[in-house]
C-alpha positions in Angstrom: 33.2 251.1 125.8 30.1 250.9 127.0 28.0 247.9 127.8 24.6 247.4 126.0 22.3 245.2 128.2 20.0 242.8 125.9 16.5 243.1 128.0 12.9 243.1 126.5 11.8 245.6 129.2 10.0 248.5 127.0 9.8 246.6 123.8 6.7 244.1 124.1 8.8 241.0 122.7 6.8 239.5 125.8 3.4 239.7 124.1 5.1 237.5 120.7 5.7 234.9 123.0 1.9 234.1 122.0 2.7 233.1 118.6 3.2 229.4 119.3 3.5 227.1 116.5 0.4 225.9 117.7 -1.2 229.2 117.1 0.6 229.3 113.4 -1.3 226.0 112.4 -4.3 227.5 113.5 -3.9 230.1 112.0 -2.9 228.1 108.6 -6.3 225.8 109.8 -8.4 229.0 109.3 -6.8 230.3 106.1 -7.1 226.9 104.3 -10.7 225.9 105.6 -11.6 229.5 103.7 -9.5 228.5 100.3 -11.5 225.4 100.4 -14.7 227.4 101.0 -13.2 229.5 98.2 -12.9 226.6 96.0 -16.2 225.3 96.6 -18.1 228.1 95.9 -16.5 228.3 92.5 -16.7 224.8 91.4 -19.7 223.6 93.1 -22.4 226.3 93.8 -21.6 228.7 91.1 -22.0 226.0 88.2 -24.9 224.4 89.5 -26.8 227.4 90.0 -27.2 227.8 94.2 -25.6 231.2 93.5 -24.8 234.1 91.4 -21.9 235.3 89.6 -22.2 238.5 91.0 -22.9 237.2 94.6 -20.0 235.2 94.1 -17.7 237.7 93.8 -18.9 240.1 96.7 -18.8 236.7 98.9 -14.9 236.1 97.4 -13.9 239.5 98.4 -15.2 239.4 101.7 -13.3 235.9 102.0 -10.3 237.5 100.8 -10.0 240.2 102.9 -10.7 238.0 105.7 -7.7 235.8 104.5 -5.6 238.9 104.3 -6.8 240.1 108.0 -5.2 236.7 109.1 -2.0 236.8 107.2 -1.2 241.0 108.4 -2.5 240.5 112.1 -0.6 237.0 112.6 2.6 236.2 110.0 3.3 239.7 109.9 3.1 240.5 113.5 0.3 243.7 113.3 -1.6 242.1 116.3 0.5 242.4 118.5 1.6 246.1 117.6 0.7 249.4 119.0 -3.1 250.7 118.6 -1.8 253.3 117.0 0.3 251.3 114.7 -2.6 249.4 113.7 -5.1 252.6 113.8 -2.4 254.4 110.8 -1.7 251.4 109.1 -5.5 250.4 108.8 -6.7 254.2 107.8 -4.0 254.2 105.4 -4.9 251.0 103.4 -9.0 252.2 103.7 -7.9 255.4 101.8 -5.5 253.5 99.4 -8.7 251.7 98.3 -11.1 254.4 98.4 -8.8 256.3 96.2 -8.2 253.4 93.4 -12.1 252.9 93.5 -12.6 256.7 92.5 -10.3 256.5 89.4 -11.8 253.2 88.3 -15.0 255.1 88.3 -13.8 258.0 86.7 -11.4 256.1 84.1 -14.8 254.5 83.3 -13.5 250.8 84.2 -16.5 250.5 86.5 -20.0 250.6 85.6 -21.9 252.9 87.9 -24.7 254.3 86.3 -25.3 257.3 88.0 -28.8 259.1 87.9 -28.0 262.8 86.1 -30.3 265.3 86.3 
């Protein structure tokens, strides 16, 4: 039989040593301050006027993709992967988007008016 030895050398279990539970209620610190952010802008400066609809909604994407940057990179571990890893993974999602944005516009379930000529 042979004897399988149990060592981290080669796998970079060294660098998740960084995820502390001090570092997980940070990172919950971050996500809830922008929920509450989230939650302000939607009952407290939409209503009253200080901002748009339609900014509203470009400003609650951006949020939420921050939110999302947070929960990939630390509760599921991306940060501390490979570049390239992160490089595929990240192209991948880009295109993913791009692609559902182009049949949107061309179902006609987005309203880009387009100059023909």
């Amino acid at each position: 039989m042979s004897e399988h030895s149990h060592s981290t050398e080669g796998h970079g279990h060294d660098d998740h040593a960084g995820l502390s539970k001090g570092k997980i209620w940070k990172v919950f610190g971050i996500l809830l301050l922008i929920t509450v952010i989230e939650f302000i802008i939607a009952l407290v400066f939409i209503p009253k006027g200080y901002m748009t609809q339609h900014v509203g909604n470009y400003v609650y994407i951006a949020l939420t993709l921050l939110k999302a940057f947070y929960i990939v990179a630390y509760f599921m571990h991306l940060k501390y992967e490979k570049l390239g890893l992160q490089l595929a993974l990240t192209v991948s999602f880009v295109f993913i988007i791009y692609f559902i944005v182009l049949m949107l516009i061309e179902g006609g379930f987005l309203n880009i008016h387009m100059m023909n000529h």
